[in-house]
C-alpha positions in Angstrom: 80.8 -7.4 -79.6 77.8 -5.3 -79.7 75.6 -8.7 -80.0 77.4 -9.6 -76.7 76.6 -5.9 -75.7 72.9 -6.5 -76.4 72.4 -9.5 -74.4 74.0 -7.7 -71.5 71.5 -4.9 -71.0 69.0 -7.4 -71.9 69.7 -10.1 -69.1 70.2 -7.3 -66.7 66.8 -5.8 -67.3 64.9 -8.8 -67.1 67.1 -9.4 -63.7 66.0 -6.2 -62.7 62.6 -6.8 -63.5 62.4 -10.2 -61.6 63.5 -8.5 -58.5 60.1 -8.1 -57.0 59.0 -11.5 -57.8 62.1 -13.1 -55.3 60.5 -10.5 -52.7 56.9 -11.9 -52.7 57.6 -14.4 -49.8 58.4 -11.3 -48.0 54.2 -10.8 -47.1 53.3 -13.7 -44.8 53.3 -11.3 -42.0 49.9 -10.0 -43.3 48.8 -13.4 -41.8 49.2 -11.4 -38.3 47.3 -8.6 -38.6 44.0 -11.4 -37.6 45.8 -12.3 -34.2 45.8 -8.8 -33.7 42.2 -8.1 -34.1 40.8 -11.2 -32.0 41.6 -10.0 -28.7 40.5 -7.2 -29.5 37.2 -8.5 -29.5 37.3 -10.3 -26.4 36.6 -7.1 -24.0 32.7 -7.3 -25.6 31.5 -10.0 -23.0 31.9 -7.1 -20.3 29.0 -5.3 -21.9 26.8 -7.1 -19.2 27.9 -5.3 -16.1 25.5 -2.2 -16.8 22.4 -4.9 -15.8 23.8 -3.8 -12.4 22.3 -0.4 -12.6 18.4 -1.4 -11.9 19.3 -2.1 -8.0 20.0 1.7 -8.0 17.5 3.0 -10.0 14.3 4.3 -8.4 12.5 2.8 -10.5 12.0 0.1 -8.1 13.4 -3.1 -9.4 10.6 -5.0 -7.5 7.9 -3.0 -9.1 6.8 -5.7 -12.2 3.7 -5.2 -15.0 0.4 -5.4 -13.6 -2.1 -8.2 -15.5 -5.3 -6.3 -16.1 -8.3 -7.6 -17.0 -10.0 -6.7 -19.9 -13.4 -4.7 -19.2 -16.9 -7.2 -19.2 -17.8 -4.7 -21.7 -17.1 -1.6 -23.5 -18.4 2.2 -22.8 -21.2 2.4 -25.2 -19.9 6.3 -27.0 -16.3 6.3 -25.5 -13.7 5.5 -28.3 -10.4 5.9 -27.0 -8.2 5.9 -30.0 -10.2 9.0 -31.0 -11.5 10.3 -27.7 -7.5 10.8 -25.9 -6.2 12.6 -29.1 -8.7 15.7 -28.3 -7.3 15.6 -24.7 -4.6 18.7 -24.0 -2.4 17.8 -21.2 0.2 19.5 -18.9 3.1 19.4 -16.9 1.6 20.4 -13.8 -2.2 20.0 -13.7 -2.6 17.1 -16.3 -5.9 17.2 -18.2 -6.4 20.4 -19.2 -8.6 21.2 -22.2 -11.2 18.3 -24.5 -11.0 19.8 -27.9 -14.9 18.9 -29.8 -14.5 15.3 -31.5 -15.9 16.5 -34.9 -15.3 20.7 -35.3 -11.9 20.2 -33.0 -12.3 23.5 -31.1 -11.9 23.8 -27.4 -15.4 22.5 -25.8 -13.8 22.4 -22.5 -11.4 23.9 -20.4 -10.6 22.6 -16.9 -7.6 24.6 -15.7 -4.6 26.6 -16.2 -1.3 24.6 -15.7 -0.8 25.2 -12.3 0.1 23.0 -9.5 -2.3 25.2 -6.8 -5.4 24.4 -9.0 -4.7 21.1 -10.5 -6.7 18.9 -7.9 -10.0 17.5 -9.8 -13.2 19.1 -8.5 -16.8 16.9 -8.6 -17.7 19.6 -11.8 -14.8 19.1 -13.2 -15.2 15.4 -13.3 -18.4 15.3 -14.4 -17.4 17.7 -17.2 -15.0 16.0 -18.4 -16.2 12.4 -18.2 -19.3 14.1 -20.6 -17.9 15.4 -22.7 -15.8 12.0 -23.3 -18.7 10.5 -23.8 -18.7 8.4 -20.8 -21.4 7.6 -18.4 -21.0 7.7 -14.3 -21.1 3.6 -14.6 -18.8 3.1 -17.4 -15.4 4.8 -15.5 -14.5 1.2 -14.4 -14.7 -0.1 -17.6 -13.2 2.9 -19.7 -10.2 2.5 -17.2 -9.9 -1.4 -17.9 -10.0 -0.6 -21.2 -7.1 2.1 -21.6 -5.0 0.1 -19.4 -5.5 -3.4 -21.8 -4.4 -1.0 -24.7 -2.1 1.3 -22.9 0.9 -0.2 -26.2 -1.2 1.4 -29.1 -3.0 4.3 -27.3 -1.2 7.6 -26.9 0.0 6.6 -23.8 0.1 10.1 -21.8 -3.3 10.5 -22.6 -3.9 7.4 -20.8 -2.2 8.4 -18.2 -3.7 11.7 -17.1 -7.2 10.4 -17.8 -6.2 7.3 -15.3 -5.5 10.2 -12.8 -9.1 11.7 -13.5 -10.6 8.6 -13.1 -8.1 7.9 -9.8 -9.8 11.4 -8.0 -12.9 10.0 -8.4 -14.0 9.7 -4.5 -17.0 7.0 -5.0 -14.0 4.2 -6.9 -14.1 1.0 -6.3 -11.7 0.8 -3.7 -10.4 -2.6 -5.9 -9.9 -0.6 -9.1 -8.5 2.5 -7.3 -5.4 0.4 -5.8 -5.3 -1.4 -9.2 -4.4 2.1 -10.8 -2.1 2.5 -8.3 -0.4 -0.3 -9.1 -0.5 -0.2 -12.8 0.5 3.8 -12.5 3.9 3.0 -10.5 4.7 0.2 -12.8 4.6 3.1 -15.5 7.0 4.8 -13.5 8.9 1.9 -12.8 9.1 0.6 -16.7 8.8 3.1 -19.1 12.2 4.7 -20.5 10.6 8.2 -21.0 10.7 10.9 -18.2 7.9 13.0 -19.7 5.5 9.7 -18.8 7.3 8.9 -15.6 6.6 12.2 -15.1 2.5 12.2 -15.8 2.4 8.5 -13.5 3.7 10.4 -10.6 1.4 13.4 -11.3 -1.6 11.0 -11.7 -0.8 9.4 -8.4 -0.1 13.0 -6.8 -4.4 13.6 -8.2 -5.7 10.7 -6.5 -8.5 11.0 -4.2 -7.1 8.6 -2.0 -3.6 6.3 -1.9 -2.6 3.1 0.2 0.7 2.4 2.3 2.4 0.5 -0.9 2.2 3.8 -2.7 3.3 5.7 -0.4 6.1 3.9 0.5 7.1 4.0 -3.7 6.7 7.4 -3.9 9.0 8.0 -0.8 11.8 6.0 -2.5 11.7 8.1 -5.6 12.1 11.0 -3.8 15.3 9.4 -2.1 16.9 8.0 -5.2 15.6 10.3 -8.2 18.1 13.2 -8.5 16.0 14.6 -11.6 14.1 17.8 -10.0 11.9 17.8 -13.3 11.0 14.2 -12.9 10.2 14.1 -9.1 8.4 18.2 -9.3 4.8 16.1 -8.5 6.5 14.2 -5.7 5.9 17.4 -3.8 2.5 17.6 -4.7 2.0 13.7 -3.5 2.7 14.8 0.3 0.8 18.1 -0.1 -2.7 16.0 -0.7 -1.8 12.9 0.9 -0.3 14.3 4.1 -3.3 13.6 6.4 -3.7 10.3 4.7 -0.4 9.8 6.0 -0.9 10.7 9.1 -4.1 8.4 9.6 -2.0 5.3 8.3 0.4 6.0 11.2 3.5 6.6 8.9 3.6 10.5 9.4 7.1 10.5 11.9 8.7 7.7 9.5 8.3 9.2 6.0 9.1 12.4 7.5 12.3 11.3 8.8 13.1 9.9 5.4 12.5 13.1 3.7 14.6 15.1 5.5 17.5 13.2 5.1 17.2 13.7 1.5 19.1 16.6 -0.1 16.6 17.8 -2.4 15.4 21.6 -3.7 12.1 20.1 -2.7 12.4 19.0 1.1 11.3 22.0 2.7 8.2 21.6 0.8 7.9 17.9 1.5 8.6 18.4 5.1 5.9 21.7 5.7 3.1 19.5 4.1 3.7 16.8 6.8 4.1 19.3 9.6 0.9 21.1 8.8 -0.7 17.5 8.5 0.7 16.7 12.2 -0.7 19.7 13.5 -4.1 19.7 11.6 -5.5 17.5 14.2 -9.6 16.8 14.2 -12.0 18.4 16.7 -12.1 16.1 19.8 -15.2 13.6 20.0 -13.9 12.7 23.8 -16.6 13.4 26.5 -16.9 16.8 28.0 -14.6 18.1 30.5 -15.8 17.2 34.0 -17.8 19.6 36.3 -16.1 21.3 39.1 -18.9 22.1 41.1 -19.9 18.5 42.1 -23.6 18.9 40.6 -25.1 17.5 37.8 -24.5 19.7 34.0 -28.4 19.9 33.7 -28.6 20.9 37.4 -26.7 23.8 37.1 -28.4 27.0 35.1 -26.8 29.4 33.1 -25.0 31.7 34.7 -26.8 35.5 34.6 -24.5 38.2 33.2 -22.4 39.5 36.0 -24.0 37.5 38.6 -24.4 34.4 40.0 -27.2 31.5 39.4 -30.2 32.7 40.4 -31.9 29.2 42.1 -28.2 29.0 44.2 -28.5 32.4 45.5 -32.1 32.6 46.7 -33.5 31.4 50.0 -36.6 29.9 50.8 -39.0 32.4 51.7 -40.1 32.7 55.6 -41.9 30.0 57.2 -42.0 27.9 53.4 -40.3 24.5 53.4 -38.5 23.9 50.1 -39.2 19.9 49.3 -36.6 17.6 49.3 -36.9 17.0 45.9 -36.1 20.6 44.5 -33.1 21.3 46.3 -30.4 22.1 44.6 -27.6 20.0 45.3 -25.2 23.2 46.7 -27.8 25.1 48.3 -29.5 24.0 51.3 -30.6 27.1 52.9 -27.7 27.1 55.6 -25.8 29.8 56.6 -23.2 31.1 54.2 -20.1 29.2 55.9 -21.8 26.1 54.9 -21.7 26.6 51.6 -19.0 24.8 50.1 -15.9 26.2 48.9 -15.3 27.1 45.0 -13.9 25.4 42.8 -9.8 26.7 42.0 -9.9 29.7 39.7 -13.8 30.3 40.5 -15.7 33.4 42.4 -15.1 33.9 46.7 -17.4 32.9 48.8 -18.8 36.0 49.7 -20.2 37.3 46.5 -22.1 34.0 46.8 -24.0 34.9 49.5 -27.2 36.6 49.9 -28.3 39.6 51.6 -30.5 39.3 54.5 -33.7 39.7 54.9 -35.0 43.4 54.5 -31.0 44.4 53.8 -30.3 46.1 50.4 -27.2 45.5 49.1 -24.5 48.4 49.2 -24.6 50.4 46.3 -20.2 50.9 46.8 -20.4 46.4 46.4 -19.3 45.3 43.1 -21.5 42.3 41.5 -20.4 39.2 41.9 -18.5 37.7 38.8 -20.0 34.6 37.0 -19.5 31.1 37.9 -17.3 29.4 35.5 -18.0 26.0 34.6 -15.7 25.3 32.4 -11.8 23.7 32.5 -9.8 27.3 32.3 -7.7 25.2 29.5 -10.5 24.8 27.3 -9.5 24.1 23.7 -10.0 27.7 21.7 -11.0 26.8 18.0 -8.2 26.1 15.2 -8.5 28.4 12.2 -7.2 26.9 8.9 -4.3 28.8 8.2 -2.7 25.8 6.3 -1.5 27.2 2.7 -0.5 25.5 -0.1 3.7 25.3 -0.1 5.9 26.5 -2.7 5.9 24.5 -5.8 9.9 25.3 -6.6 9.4 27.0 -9.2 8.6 25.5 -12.5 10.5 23.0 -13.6 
């Protein structure tokens, strides 16, 4: 009985035990879990549709590298890899300070970082390309040079002393629109506003841009929402305005900016006005004479009277030769004497006083003859002033 008893509990626990084992087949839905996953992983091929964004970004999806040419040869003393790193450079006026190549004080300072002073002076160059250690004949090939190893130079450097170079009125008119080109295709490439930034500052600098850089800068300024980015955008129509205006593209880039809603428009748009009013002396010939005789003919008028030949007559029984007479002055009777000009003096302050007559003390002396256009052009004064940077950025 208890043997029986025994095996009971015995086959029961082993039954009990076995359980789990008849459950196993129970799993196979683990098998699922990858059908799960893999669609899951489908969605990835849509990563693509960002490559959509360059046809709105300003950076100008035409704008592509610019080969450059390695220099013929190298600046004899100028050693870029050292020579940039003593460069300071700001927001605002780019290079501002060389710090000495051996003691690393300041050895020159060019300007504070301000927009009003930042344009390059012909000291300032001179200055600064010495104490670089660059000759006047070596900026072409100093500029190659920087450009060729733009990857492993410190590349804002590079570009502020591109913009030095770029203000530089004697260029090469070759190698000035070449670092126009190469400077946008900074702006156009490079991922990191702060050198964006210094192309468009270094283009702003320039003694002198072309229609393809204006016409890139304009764009920025009407797809660029960033107000830090696009602060020297202003400063590019403040010195390039009458440049502008000689290439003929004053009314359409000025329609363009002021459709765009921007903290710096007003400044944009007052450069371009004061350049379309800042128009050059005339060169055209002189306005014509009103009194039908030659300009050398005619003498100076005397203060508060009229010419004196005009006004005297011959003298009694002396024939004036042919050749002498005054064009308007024949010795006839005062009605012959032709009428003024509009706006000039009456006839009969013109005439003279008989012979052995003294003029009446109560007559008033006759006013000048004027032989001028009554709309002639006063002379501009140069009131243009700087506009408002904004602000800092």
């Amino acid at each position: 009985m208890n043997r029986n008893h025994l095996f009971g509990v015995f086959l029961v626990s082993c039954l009990v035990m076995a359980g789990p084992a008849f459950a196993a087949p129970t799993p196979p839905p683990k098998a699922s879990t990858p059908i799960v996953t893999a669609p899951a992983a489908k969605p990835a091929p849509s990563a693509p549709k960002p490559a959509t964004a360059p046809t709105e970004d300003p950076a100008l999806s035409e704008v592509e590298e610019v080969f450059v040419e390695p220099p013929e040869r190298l600046p004899e003393n100028f050693q870029p890899e050292v020579d940039l790193k003593r460069v300071s450079i700001g927001n605002q006026a780019g290079l501002l300070k060389i710090f000495h190549r051996e003691t690393g004080k300041e050895a020159y300072f060019r300007t504070l970082d301000d927009c009003n002073t930042a344009w390059f002076t012909p000291e300032q160059r001179q200055a600064i390309f010495a104490e670089l250690g660059l000759a006047a004949d070596e900026l072409e090939l100093a500029a190659r040079q920087v450009m060729v190893d733009y990857p492993k130079l410190p590349k804002r450097a590079v570009l502020a002393f591109l913009g030095a170079i770029g203000s530089e009125p004697t260029l090469n008119p070759e190698l000035q629109a070449l670092l126009q080109r190469y400077l946008a295709a900074r702006f156009a490439i490079e991922k990191d506003n702060i050198l964006r930034r210094q192309a468009l500052l270094s283009l702003a600098l320039m003694h002198r841009v072309d229609a393809q850089t204006i016409e890139m800068v304009t764009r920025v300024f009407e797809t660029e929402s960033n107000l830090w980015l696009t602060f020297p955008v202003q400063m590019f129509f403040q010195h390039h305005a009458c440049t502008i205006r000689k290439l003929a593209l004053l009314n359409v880039i000025r329609e363009r900016a002021r459709l765009v809603a921007s903290l710096y428009t007003e400044n944009v748009l007052k450069s371009l006005d004061e350049a379309s009013e800042s128009q050059e002396p005339s060169e055209g010939p002189a306005p014509p004479d009103t009194t039908g005789a030659p300009a050398e003919a005619t003498p100076p008028p005397t203060e508060g009277g009229p010419a004196s030949e005009p006004a005297q007559p011959p003298a009694a029984g002396e024939s004036t030769p042919p050749e002498s007479t005054p064009p308007d002055s024949t010795g006839a009777p005062a009605e012959a004497t032709p009428p003024p000009t509009e706006g000039g003096p009456a006839s009969e302050p013109a005439q003279p006083p008989a012979a052995g007559e003294s003029t009446p003390p109560e007559s008033t002396p006759p006013a000048p003859r004027v032989e001028f256009s009554p709309e002639t052009e006063k002379p501009q004064t140069d009131k243009t002033t700087p506009p408002s940077s904004g602000g800092s950025p």
